[in-house]
PDB file of N, CA, C and O in Angstrom:
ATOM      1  N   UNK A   1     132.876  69.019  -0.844  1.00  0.00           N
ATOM      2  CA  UNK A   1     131.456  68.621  -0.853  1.00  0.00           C
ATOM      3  C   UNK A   1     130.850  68.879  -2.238  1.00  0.00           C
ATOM      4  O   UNK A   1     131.313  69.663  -3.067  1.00  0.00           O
ATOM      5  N   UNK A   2     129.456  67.912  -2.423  1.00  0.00           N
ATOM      6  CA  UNK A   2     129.039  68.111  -3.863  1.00  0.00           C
ATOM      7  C   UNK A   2     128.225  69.540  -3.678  1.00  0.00           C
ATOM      8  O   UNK A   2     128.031  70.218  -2.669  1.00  0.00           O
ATOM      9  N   UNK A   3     127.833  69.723  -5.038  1.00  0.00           N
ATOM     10  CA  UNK A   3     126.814  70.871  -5.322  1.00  0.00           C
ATOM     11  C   UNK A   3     125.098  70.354  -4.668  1.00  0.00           C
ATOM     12  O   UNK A   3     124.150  71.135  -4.589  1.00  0.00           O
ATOM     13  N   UNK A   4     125.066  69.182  -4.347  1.00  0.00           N
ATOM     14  CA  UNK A   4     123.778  68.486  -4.005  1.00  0.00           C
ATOM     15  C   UNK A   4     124.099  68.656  -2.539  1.00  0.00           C
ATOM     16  O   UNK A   4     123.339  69.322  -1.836  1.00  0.00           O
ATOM     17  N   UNK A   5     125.335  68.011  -1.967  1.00  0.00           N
ATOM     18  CA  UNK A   5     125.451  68.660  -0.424  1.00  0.00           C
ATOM     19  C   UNK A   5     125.077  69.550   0.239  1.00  0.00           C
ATOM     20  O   UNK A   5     124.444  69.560   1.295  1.00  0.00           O
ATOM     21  N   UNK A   6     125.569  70.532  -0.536  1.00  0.00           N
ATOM     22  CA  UNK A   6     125.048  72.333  -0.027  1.00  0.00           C
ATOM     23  C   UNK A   6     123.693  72.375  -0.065  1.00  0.00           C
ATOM     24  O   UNK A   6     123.009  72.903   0.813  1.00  0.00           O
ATOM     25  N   UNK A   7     123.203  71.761  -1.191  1.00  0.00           N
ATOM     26  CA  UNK A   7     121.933  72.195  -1.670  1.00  0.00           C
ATOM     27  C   UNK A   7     120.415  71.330  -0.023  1.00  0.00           C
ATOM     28  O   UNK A   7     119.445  71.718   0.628  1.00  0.00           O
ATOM     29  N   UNK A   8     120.995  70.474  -0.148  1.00  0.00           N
ATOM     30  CA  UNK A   8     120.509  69.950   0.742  1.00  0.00           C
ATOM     31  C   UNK A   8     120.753  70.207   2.392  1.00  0.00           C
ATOM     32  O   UNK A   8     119.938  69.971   3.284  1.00  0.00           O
ATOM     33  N   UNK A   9     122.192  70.793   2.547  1.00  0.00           N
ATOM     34  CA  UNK A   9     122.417  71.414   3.828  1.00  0.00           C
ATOM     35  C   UNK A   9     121.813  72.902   3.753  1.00  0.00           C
ATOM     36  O   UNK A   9     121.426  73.321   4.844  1.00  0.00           O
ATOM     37  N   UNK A  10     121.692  73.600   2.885  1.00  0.00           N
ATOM     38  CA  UNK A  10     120.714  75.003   2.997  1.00  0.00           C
ATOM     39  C   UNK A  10     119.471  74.500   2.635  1.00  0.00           C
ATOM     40  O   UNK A  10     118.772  75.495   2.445  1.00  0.00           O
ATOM     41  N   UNK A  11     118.843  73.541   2.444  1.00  0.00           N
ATOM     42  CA  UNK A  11     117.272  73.598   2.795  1.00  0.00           C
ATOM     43  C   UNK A  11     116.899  72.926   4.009  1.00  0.00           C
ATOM     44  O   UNK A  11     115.788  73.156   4.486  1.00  0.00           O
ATOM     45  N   UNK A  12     117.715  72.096   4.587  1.00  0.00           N
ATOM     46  CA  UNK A  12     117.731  72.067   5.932  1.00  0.00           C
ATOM     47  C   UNK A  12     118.288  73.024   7.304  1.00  0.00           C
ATOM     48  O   UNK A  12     118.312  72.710   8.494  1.00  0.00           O
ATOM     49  N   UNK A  13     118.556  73.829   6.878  1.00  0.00           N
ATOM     50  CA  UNK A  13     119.111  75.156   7.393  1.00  0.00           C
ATOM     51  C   UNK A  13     117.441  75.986   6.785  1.00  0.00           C
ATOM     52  O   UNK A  13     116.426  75.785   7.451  1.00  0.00           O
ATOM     53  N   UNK A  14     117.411  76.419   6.160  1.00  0.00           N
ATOM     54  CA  UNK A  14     115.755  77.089   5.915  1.00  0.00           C
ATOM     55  C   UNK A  14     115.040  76.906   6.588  1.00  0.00           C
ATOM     56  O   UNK A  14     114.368  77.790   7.118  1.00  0.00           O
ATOM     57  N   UNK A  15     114.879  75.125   6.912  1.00  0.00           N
ATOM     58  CA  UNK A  15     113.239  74.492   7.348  1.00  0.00           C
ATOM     59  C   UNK A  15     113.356  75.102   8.642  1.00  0.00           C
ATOM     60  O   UNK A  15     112.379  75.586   9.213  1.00  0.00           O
ATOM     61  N   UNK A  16     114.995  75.095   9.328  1.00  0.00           N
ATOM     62  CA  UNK A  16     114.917  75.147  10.571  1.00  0.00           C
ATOM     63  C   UNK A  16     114.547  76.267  11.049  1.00  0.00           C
ATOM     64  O   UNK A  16     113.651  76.457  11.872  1.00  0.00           O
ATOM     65  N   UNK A  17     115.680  77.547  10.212  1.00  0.00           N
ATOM     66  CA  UNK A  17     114.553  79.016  10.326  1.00  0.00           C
ATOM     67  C   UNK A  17     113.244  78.802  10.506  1.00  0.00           C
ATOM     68  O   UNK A  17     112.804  78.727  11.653  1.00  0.00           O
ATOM     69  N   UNK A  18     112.848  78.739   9.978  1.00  0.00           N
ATOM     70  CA  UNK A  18     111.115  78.525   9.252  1.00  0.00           C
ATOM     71  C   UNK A  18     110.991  78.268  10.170  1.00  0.00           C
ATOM     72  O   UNK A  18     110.306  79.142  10.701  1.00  0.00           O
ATOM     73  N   UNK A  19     111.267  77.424  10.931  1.00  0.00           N
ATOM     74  CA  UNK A  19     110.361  76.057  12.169  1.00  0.00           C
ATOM     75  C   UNK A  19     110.609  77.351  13.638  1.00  0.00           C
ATOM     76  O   UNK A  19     109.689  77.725  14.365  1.00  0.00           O
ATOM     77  N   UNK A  20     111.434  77.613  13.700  1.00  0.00           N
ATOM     78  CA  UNK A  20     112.123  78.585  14.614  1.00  0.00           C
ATOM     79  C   UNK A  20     111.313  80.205  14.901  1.00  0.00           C
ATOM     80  O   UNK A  20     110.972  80.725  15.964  1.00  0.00           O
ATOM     81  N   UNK A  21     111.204  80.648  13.620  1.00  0.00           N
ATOM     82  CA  UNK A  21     110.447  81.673  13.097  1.00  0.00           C
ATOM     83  C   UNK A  21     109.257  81.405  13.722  1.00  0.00           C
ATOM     84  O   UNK A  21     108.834  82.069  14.668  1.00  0.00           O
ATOM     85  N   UNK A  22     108.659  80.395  13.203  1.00  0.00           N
ATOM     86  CA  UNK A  22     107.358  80.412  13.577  1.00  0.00           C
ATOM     87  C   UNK A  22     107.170  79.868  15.043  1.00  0.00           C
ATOM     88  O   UNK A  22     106.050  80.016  15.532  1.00  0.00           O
ATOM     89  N   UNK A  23     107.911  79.402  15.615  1.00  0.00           N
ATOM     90  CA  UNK A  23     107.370  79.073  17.179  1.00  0.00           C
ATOM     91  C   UNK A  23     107.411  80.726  18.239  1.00  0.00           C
ATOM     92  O   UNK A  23     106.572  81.224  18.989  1.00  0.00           O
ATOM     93  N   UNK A  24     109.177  81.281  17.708  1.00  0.00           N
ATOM     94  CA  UNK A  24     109.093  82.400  18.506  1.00  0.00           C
ATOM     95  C   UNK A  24     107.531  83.310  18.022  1.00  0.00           C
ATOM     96  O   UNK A  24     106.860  83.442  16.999  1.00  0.00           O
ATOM     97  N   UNK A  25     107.483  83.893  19.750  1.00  0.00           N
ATOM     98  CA  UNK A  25     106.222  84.755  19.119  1.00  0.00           C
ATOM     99  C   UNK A  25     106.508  86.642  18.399  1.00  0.00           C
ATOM    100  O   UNK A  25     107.140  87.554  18.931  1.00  0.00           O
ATOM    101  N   UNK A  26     106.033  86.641  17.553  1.00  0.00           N
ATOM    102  CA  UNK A  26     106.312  87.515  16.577  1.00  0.00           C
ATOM    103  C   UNK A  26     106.552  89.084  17.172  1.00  0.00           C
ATOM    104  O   UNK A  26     107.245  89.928  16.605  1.00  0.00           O
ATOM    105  N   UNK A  27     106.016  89.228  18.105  1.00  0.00           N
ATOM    106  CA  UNK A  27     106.029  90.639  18.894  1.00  0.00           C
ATOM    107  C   UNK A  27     107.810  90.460  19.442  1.00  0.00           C
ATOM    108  O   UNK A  27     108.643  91.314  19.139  1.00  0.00           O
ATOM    109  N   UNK A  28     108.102  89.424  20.132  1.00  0.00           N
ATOM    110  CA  UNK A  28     109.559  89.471  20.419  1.00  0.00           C
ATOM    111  C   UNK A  28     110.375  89.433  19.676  1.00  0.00           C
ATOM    112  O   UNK A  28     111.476  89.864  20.018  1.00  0.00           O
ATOM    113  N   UNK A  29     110.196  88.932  18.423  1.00  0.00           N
ATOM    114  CA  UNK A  29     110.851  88.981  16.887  1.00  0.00           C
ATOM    115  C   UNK A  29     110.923  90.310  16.606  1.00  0.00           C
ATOM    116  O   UNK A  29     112.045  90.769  16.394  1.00  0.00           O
ATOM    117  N   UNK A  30     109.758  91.200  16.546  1.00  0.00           N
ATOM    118  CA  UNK A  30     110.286  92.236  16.000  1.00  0.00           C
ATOM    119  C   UNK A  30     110.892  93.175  16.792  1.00  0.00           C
ATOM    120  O   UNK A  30     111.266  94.261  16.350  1.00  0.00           O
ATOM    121  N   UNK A  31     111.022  92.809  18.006  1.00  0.00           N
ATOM    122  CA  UNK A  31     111.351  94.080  19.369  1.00  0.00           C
ATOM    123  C   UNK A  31     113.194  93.391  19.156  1.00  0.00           C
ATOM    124  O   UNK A  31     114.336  93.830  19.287  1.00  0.00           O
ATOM    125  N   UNK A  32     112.734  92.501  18.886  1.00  0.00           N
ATOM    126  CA  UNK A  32     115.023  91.856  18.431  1.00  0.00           C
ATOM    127  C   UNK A  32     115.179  92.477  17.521  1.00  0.00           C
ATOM    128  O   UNK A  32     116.166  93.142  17.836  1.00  0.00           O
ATOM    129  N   UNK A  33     114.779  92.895  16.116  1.00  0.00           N
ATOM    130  CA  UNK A  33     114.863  93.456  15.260  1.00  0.00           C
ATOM    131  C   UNK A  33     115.309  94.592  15.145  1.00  0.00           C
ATOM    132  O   UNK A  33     116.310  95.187  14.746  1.00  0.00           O
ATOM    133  N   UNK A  34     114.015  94.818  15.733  1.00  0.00           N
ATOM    134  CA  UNK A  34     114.642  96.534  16.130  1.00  0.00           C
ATOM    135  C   UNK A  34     115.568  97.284  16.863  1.00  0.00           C
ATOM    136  O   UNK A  34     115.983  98.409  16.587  1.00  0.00           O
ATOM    137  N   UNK A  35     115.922  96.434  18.012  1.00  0.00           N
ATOM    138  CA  UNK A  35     116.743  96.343  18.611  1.00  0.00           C
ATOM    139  C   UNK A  35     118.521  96.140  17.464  1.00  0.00           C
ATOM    140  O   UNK A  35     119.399  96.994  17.585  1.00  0.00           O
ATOM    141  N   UNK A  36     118.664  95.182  16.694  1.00  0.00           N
ATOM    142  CA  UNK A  36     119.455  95.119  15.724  1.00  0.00           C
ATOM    143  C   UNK A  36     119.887  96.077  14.912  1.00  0.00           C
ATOM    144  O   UNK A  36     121.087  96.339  14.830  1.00  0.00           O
ATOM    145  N   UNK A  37     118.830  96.802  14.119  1.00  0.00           N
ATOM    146  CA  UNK A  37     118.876  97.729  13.593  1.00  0.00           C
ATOM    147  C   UNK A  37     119.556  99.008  13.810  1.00  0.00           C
ATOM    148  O   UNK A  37     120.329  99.654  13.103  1.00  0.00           O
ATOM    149  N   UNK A  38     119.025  99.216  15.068  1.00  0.00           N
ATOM    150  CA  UNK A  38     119.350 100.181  16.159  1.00  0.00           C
ATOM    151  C   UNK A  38     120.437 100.726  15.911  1.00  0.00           C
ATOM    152  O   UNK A  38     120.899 101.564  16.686  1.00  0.00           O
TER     153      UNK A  38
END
């Protein structure tokens, strides 16, 4: 694959975080977190 491939498959990989991130609600985000950490 090119160097533009990647580049374009990790900012579509980001948006989706992003998009993901922001729907879950943030209190259960961080109780996973912590949970991780753990």
């Amino acid at each position: 694959m090119t160097l533009i491939e990647w580049l374009v498959i990790a900012v579509v990989v980001v948006a989706i975080i992003a998009l993901v991130l922001a729907l879950v609600d943030n209190e259960l985000l961080v109780e996973l977190a912590g949970e991780l950490l753990d």
